[in-house]
N, C-alpha and C positions, 0 to 999 in steps of 0.2 A: 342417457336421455330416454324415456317413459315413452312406446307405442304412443302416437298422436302428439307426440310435441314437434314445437313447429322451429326452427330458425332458420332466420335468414342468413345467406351465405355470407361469408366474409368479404369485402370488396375489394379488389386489388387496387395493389398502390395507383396501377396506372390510369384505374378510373376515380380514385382520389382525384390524381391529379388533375385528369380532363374536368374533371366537375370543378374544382379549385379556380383553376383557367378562365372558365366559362362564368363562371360566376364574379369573378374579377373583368373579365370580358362586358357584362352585362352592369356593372356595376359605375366603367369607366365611361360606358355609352351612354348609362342615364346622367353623369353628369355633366357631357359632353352637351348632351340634348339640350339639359335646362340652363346652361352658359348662353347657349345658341339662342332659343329662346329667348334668354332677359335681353339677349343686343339684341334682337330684332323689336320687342317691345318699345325697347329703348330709340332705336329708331322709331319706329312710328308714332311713338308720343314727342321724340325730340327733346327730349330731356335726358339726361343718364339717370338711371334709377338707382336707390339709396342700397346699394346691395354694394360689398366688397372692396368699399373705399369711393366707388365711381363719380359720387357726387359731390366730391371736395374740392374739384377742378385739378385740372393736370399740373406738376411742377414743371417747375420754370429755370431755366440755368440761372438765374438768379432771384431769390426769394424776395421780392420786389412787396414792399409793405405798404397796401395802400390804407391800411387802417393811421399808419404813420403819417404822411403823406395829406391824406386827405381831413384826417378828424384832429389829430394832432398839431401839423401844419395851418390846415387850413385852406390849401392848395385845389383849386377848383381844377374840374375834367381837362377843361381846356388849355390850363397852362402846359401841360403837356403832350396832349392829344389835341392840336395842333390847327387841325384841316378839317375840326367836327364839323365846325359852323360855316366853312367856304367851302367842302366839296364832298365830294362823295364815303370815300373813308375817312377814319377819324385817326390812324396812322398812328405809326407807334414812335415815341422819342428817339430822337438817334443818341447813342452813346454821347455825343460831344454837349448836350441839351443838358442829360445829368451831371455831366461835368460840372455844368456852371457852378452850381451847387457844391459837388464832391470831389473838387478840387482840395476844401480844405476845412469839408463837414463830415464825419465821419471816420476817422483813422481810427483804426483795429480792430471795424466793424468787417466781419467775413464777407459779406455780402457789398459792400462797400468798397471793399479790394477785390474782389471779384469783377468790381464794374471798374475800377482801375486798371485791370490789369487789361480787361479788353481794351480802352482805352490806347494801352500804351502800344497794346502790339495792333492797332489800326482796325480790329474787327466788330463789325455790328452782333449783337447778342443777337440768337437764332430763339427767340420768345416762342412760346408755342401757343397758337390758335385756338380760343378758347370758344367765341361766337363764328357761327357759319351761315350762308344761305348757300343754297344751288347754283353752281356756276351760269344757268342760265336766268336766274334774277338780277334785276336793278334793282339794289338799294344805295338810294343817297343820304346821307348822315343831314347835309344842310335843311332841306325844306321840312324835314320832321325835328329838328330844334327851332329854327325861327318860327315853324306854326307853334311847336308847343311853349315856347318861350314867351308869345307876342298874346296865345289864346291866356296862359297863365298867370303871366308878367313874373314869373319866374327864372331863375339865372338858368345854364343850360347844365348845370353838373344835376340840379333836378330832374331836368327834361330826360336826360341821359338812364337814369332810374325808372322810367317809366318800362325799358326794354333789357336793360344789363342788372338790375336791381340795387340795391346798397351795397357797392361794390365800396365804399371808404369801410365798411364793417366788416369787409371779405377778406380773411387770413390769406388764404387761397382764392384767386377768382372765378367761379363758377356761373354757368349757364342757368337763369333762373327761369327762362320762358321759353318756349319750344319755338316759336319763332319759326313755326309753317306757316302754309297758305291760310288756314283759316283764322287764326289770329293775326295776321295783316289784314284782310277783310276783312274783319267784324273793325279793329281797330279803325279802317279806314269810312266803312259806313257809320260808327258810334260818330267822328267825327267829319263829316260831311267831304272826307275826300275823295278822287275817284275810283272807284271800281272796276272799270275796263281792260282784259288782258295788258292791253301794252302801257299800264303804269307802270309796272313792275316787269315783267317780260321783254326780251329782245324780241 
């Protein structure tokens, strides 16, 4: 080496390694960050955001086809969702409902003997939760189809689209409206209903 030449020293393993560390360290936290991030977005808009699969809607212990069902059959909301139109949920079929049916439509269809087999050993399908409100909201399913039914003169598997969307076209059922406070307000002033805390509120 030549008077006035410069290098820099060699760095030992061990601060390789802390650097290595640190930088994997910094790297796990940025992705940590921006995960955290999309949920909280995704909270506040109330929609899952199209990132990562999240907006397909959750599976289901049984891959339940309403495009079958509803566009094929022909089979309106109500025939099986039950309680839309007299009470406050719109309730999910009990196993023994699809029986009627899959008693002797369906053999060596997976999903079919799947809902047989619950059947046989006595258990209700554990469905998962696809629509939410706040436990401390009142929503009733009835007076928001017979208003929109009676304003439209429309059947209620319609009405039902106005808030769950074309769920007969949904592979997977997925959340299409964020279904917070200020979309049931606007909703409720466009159509002349009331506004006052305790429509909705306990």
């Amino acid at each position: 080496m030549l008077p006035g030449d410069f290098q820099l020293p060699k760095p030992s393993k061990k601060n390789v390694l802390l650097l290595g560390v640190l930088g994997l360290g910094g790297l796990a936290g940025t992705v940590v960050t921006v995960a955290v991030a999309t949920f909280f977005i995704s909270a506040w808009f109330g929609l899952p955001l199209s990132v990562f699969g999240f907006s397909e809607g959750p599976d289901q212990p049984i891959a339940f086809p309403h495009t079958v069902h509803v566009n094929d059959l022909g089979l309106d909301c109500t025939f099986c969702h039950r309680n839309v139109t007299t009470g406050a949920a719109a309730t999910i079929p009990a196993v023994g409902l699809c029986m009627t049916c899959h008693t002797s439509v369906g053999d060596g269809k997976p999903e079919v003997e799947k809902l047989r087999g619950f059947h046989e050993a006595d258990k209700p399908i554990d469905w998962v939760r696809v629509h939410r409100v706040p436990d401390h909201v009142q929503f009733v399913h009835e007076p928001h189809i017979r208003f929109f039914s009676q304003a439209d003169g429309v059947e209620p598997s319609a009405t039902c689209q106005t808030c769950h969307g074309d769920v007969g076209g949904m592979v997977k059922v997925k959340q299409v409206r964020a279904l917070k406070m200020g979309d049931c307000v606007d909703c409720h002033r466009d159509n002349g209903a009331p506004t006052d805390c305790t429509t909705c509120h306990y």
